[in-house]
DRENDOGU-457507 format. One line per 2 residues: for each residue x, y, z of C-alpha. Coordinates in Angstrom, 3 decimals, decimal comma, always signed. Last residue first. Layout:
X:Y:Z  ... .
//
This chain:
-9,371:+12,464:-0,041  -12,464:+13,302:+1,732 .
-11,698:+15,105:+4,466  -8,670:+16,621:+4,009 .
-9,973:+17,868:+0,316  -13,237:+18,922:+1,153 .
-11,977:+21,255:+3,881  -9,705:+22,812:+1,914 .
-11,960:+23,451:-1,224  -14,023:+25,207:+1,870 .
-11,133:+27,337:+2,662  -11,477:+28,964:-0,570 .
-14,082:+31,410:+1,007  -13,953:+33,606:-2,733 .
-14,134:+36,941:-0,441  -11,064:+36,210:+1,299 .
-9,053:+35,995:-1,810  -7,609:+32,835:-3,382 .
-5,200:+29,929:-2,731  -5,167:+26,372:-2,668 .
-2,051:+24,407:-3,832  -2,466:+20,968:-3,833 .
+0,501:+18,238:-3,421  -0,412:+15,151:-5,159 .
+0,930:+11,798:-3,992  -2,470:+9,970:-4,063 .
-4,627:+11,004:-6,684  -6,674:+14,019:-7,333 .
-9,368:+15,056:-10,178  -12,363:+13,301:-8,328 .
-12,185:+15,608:-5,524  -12,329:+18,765:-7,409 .
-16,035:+18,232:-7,827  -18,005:+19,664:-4,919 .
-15,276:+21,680:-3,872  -15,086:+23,545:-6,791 .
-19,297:+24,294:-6,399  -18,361:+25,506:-3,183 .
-15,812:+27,725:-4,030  -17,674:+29,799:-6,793 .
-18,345:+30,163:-10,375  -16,171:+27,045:-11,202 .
-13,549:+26,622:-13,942  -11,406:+23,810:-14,991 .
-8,339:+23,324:-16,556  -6,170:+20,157:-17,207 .
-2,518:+21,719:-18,075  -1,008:+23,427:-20,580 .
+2,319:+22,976:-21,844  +2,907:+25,183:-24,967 .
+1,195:+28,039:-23,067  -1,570:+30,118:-24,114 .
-3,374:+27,066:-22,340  -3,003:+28,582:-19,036 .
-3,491:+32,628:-19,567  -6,895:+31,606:-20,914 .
-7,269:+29,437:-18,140  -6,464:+32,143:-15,686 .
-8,792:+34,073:-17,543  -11,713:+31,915:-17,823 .
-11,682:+32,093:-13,748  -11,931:+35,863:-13,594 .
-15,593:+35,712:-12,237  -15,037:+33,123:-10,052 .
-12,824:+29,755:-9,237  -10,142:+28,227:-11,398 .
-8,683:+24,862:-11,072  -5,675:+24,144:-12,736 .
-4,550:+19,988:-13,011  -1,035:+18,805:-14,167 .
+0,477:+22,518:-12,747  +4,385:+22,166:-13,975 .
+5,532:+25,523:-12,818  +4,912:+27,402:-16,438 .
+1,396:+25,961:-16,687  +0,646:+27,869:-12,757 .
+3,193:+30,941:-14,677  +0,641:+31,398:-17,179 .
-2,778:+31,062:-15,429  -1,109:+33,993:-13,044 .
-0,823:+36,102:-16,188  -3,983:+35,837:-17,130 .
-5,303:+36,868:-14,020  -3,591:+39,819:-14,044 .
-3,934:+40,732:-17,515  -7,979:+40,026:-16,788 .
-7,288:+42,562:-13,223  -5,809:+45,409:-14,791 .
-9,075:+47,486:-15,054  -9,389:+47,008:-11,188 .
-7,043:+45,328:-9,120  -9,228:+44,934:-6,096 .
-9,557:+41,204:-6,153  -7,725:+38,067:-6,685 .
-10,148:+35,355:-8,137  -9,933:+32,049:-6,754 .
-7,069:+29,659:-7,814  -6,895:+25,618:-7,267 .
-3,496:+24,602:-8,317  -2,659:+20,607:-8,415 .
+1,086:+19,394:-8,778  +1,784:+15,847:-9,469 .
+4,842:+14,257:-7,787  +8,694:+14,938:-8,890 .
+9,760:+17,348:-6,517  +6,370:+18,870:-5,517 .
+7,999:+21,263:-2,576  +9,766:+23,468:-5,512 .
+7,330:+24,331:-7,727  +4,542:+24,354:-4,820 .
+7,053:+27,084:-3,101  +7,124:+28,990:-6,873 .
+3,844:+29,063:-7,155  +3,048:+30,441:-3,682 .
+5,220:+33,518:-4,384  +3,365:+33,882:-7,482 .
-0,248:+33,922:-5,614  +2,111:+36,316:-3,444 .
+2,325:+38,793:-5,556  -0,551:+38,667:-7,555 .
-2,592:+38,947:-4,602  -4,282:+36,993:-2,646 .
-6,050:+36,281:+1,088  -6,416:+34,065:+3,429 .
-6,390:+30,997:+1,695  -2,936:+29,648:+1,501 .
-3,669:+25,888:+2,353  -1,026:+24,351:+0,840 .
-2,145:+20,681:+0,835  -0,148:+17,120:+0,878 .
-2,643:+14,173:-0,864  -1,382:+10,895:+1,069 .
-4,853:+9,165:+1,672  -5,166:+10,175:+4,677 .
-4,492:+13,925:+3,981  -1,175:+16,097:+4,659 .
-1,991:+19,955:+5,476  +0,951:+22,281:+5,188 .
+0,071:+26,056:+5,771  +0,554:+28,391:+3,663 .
-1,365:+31,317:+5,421  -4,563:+29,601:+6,302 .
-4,097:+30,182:+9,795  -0,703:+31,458:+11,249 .
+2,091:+28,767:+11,939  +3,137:+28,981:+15,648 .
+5,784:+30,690:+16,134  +9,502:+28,401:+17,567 .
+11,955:+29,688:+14,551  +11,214:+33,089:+15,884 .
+12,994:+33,017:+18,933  +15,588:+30,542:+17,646 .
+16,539:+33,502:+15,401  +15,812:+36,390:+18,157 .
+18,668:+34,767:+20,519  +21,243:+34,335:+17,149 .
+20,800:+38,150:+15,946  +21,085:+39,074:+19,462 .
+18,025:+41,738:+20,592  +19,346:+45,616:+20,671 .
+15,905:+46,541:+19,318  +17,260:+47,560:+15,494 .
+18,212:+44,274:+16,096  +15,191:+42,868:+16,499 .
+13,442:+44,389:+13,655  +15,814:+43,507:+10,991 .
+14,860:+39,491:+12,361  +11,237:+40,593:+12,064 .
+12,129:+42,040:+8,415  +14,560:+38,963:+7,604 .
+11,811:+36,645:+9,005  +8,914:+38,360:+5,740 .
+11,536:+37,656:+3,856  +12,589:+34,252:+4,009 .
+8,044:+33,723:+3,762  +8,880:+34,793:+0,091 .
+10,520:+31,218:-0,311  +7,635:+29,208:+0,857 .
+7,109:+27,499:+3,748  +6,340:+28,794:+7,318 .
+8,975:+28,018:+10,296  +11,888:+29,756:+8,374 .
+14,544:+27,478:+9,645  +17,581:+29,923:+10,631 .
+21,499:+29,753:+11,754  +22,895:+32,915:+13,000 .
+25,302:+35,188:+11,967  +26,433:+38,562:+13,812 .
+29,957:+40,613:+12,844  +27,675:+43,081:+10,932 .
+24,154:+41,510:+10,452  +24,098:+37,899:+8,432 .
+21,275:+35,601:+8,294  +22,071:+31,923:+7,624 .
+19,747:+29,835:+5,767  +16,954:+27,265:+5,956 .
+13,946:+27,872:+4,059  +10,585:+25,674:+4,623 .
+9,519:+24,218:+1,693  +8,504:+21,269:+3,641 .
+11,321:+18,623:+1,626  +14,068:+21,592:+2,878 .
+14,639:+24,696:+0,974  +17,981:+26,440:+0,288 .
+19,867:+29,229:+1,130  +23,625:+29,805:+1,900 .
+23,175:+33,834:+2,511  +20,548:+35,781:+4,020 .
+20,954:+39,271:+4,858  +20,348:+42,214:+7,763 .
+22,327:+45,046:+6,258  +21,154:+44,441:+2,526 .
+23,200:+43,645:-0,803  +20,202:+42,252:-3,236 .
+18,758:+38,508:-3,931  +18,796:+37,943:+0,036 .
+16,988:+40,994:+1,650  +16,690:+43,214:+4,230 .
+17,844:+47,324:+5,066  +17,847:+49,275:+7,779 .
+17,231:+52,749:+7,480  +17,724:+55,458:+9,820 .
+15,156:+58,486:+9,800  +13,305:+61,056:+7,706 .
+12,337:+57,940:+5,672  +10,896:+59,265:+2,007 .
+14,459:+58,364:+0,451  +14,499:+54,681:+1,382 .
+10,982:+54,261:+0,116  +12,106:+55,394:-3,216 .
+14,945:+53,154:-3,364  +13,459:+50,478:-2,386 .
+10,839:+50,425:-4,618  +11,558:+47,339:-6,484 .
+11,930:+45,474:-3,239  +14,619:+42,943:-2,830 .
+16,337:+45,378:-0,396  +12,966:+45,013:+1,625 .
+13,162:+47,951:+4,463  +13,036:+48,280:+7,874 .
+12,658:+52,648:+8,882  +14,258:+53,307:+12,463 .
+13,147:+55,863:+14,257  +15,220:+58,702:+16,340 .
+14,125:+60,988:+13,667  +10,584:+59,986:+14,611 .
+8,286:+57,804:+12,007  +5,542:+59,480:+11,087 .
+6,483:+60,150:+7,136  +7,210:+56,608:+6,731 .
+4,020:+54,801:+7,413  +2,557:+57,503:+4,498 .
+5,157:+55,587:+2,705  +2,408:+52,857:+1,657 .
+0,144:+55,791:+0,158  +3,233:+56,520:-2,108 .
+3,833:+52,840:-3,180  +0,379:+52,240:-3,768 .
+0,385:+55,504:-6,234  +3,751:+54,197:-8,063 .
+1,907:+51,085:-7,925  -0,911:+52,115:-10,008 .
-4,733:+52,886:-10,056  -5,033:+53,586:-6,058 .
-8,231:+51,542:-5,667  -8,121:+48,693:-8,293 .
-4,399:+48,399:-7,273  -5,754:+47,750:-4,161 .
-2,948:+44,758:-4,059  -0,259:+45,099:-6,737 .
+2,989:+44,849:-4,380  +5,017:+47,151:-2,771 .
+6,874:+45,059:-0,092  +7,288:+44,321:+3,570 .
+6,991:+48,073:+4,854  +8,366:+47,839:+8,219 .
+8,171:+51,080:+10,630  +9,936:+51,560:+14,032 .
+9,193:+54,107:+16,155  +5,855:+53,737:+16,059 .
+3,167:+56,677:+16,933  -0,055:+54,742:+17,151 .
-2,367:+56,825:+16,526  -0,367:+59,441:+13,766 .
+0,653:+56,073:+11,979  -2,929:+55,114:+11,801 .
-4,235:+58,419:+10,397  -0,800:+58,240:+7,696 .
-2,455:+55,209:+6,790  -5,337:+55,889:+5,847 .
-4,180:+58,904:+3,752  -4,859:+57,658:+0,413 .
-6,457:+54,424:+0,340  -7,027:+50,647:+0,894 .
-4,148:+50,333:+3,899  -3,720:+47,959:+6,610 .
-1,673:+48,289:+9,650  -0,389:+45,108:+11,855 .
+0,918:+46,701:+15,660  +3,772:+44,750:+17,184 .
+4,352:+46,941:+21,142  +7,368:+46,516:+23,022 .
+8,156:+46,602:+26,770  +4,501:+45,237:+27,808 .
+3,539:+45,118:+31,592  +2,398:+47,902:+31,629 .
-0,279:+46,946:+29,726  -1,638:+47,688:+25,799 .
-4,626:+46,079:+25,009  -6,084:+49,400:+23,992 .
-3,889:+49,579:+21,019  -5,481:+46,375:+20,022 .
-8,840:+47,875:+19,565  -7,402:+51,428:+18,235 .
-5,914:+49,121:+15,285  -9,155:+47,559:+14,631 .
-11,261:+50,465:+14,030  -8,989:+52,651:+11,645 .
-8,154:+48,953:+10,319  -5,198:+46,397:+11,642 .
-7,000:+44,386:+13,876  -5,937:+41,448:+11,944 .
-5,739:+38,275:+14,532  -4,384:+40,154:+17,740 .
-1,718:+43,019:+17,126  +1,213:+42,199:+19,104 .
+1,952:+43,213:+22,679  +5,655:+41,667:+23,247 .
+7,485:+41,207:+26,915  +10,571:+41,596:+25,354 .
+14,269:+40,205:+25,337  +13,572:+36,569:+22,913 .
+9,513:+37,397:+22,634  +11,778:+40,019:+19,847 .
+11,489:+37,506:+16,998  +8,359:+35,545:+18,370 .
+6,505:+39,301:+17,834  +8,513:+40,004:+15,007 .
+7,488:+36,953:+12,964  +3,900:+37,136:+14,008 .
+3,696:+40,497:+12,929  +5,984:+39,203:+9,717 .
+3,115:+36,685:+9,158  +0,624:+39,105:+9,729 .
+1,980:+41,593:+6,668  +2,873:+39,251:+4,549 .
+1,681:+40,908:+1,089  +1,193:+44,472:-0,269 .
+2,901:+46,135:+2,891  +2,826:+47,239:+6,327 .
+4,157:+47,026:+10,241  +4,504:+49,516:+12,939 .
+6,573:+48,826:+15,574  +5,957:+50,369:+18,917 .
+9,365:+50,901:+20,727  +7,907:+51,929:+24,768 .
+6,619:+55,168:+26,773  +3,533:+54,070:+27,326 .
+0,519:+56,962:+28,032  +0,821:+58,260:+24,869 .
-0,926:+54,909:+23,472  -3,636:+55,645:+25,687 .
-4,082:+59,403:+23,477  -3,603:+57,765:+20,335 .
-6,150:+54,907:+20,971  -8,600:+57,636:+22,460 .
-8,489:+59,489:+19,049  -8,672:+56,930:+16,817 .
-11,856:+55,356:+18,615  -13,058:+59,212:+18,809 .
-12,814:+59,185:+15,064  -14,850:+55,941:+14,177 .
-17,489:+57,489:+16,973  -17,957:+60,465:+15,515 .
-19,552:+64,119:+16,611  -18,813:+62,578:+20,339 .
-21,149:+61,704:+23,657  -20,198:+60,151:+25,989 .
-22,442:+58,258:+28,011  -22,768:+56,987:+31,052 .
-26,033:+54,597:+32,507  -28,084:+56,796:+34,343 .
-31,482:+55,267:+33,300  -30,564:+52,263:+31,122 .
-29,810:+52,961:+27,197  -31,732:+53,174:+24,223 .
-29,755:+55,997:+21,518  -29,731:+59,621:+20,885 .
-26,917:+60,228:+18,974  -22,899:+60,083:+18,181 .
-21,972:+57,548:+21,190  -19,691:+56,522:+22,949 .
-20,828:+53,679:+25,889  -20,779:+53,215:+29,334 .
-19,937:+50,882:+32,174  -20,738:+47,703:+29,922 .
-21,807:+44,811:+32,177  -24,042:+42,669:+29,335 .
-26,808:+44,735:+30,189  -25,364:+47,698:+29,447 .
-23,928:+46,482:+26,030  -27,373:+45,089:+25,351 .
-28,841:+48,859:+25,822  -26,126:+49,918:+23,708 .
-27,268:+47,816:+20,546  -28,935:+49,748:+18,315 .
-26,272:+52,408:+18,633  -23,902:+49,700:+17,136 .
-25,434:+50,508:+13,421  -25,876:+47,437:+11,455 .
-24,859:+46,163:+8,198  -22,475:+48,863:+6,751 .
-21,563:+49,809:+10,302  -22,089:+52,479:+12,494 .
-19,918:+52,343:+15,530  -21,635:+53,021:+19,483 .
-18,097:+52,279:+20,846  -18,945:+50,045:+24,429 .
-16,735:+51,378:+27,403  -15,865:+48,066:+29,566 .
-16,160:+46,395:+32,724  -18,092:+43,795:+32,263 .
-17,426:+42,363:+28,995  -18,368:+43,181:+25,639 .
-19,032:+40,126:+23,098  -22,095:+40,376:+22,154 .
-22,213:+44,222:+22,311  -18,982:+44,334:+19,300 .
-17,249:+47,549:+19,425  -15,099:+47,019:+22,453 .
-13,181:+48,782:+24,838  -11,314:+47,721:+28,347 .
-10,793:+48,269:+32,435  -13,023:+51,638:+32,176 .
-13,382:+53,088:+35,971  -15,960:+54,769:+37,228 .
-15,466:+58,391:+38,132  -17,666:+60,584:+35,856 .
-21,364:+58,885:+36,686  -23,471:+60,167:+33,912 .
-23,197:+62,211:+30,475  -20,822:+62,740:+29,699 .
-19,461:+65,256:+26,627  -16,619:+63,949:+24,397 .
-13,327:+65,614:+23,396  -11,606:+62,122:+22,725 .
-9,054:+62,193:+26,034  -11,414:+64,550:+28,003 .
-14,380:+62,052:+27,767  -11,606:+59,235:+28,469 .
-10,506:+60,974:+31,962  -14,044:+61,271:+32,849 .
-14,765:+57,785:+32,478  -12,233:+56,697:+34,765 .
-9,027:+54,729:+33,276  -7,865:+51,226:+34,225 .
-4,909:+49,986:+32,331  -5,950:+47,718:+29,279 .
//
């Protein structure tokens, strides 16, 4: 972050200091054990804790000052600013220092793939730019304003990651950070517990839309069922990805190598370029079409951003491809899930087995509300319809995925666990050399520790 006094902050959020008005802020955080000298500490409640308990440590660990909504333990004469709401004036001094940079900010959202395409784009347009992307998932009303602040002048383009559980959540990010380009990546069924359809998802998803400048640029999944409907909410261009449907920035001559990583060759007016998705899976195509959309909405060569992105790193736990001692090969997709890309992940372990056994271990996807058994059902179905010789399930909605499993005419071992650990504690003596293992699951289910037994036991 660029260095800003105290005073100039107050004024940015609407805040009242209290203290020394001149010293200067070099960063923000939220988190006192991990502030460092130099920085404004955000007082934020939490559902655990409440970070006013914890401004005297921010002092001490070389906070300048700290935002607060209330009376709180602090060092005589140590600054504070004081603000109806913290959350808010977060929002409101991330829009403000985001004014202050007069560069393309990208916005990016969707059901599924969100980091991955930020991590797409980021490599994409690392080609031409000097790229700010959003670190790990700061990609909340708190975490957004957090890598906002990271901003430099140094940085010529700006990847920000925006998450969405509700009505109007996103239209507050959008109105922070201000992109100029925004990247919905699909409308899926995650929240669907929240927002009760995908009509609904799709409209809270647009709210990205709406902010975009007419100078903007709106990057768009041809493939996408809502296409059309998100096309006609963007008050600016549109530029279009996709390989099943026509689309400006497409993928032709597909096909998967023994990974499951896709190799094609993207086409954008007279541009082609050759590409080797560096993340398998089929759906991943997509998420580099967007970032690849992205950089020539930037002015970057098609065949420049291409080897660009074919050199980022593989994310964590987002299908990556683990091979064991004893020759077991593991999909380790446990971030997150939806039914989406639980499907999507399917279809890669469909096509990477290639004639060896195929193992799916499956936590519960949640937030889907009073669709959630069909859900799950239906997910049992299409791991029997791939070929799955062994189904694991894991948590509450484990008896229907196995339900949805044996309704079919070639059903395969099941097995159900309450939790993670408990499948880790006994999936081992279901696999045999040669398998490749699909593990995959929300965040809440901790799948990653069926991962961890697996490569290093088997």
């Amino acid at each position: 972050m660029e260095s800003i006094t105290l005073d100039d902050i107050a004024k940015a959020i609407g805040g009242v200091l209290t203290g020394e008005r001149t010293l200067l802020v070099k960063g923000i955080g939220i988190d006192s054990r991990t502030i460092e000298p130099g920085q404004l500490f955000f007082a934020i409640p939490g559902e655990r804790t409440d970070g006013h308990q914890y401004v005297r440590m921010s002092a001490e660990r070389g906070a300048v000052g700290a935002v607060v909504s209330k009376p709180v333990d602090a060092p005589e004469g140590f600054p504070l600013i004081y603000v109806a709401d913290t959350v808010w004036a977060l929002g409101c001094f991330a829009r403000w220092y985001r004014s202050l940079f007069h560069i393309p900010v990208v916005g990016i959202t969707g059901s599924a793939g969100k980091t991955t395409t930020k991590e797409m784009t980021a490599a994409a347009l690392g080609a031409r730019h000097t790229v700010l992307k959003s670190p790990q998932n700061l990609n909340t009303e708190i975490g957004l304003p957090l890598a906002i602040a990271q901003i430099e002048r140094c940085h010529t383009v700006a990847v920000l990651e925006m998450a969405m559980r509700g009505r109007g959540q996103l239209d507050w990010l959008a109105t922070i950070a201000r992109p100029t380009i925004g990247v919905i990546t699909n409308i899926g069924w995650a929240h669907l517990g929240l927002l009760g359809s995908r009509d609904n998802i799709a409209l809270a998803k647009s709210e990205l839309l709406y902010r975009l400048p007419e100078h903007g640029v709106a990057v768009l999944n041809a493939d996408d069922e809502y296409f059309d409907f998100c096309r006609r909410q963007a008050p600016c261009e549109v530029l279009s990805f996709g390989w099943q449907r026509p689309a400006m920035v497409r993928a032709t001559k597909i096909h998967l190598d023994r990974d499951g990583r896709a190799q094609c060759v993207v086409r954008y007016r007279r541009q082609s370029a050759s590409l080797q998705v560096p993340v398998p899976g089929l759906h991943h195509l997509s998420n580099a079409l967007a970032a690849l959309a992205v950089a020539v909405a930037l002015e970057v060569p098609l065949a420049e951003a291409a080897t660009s992105l074919q050199q980022m790193q593989a994310v964590d736990k987002r299908m990556q491809v683990l091979h064991t001692s004893k020759q077991v090969t593991v999909l380790d997709d446990t971030y997150n899930a939806n039914p989406a890309s639980v499907n999507a992940a399917l279809h890669t372990l469909e096509r990477m087995a290639n004639g060896c056994r195929r193992v799916v271990v499956l936590g519960d996807m949640l937030e889907l509300g009073d669709d959630a058994p069909q859900l799950h059902r239906q997910i049992g179905q299409e791991a029997a319809r791939i070929g799955a010789h062994v189904l694991v399930a894991v948590g509450e909605m484990a008896e229907e995925v196995v339900r949805g499993a044996k309704s079919m005419a070639h059903a395969p071992v099941c097995l159900t666990f309450g939790d993670s650990r408990t499948a880790a504690e006994n999936v081992l003596r279901y696999l045999q050399p040669g398998d490749v293992v699909l593990v995959k699951g929300s965040r809440a289910l901790q799948m990653e520790q069926v991962v961890k037994a697996i490569c290093e036991d088997c």
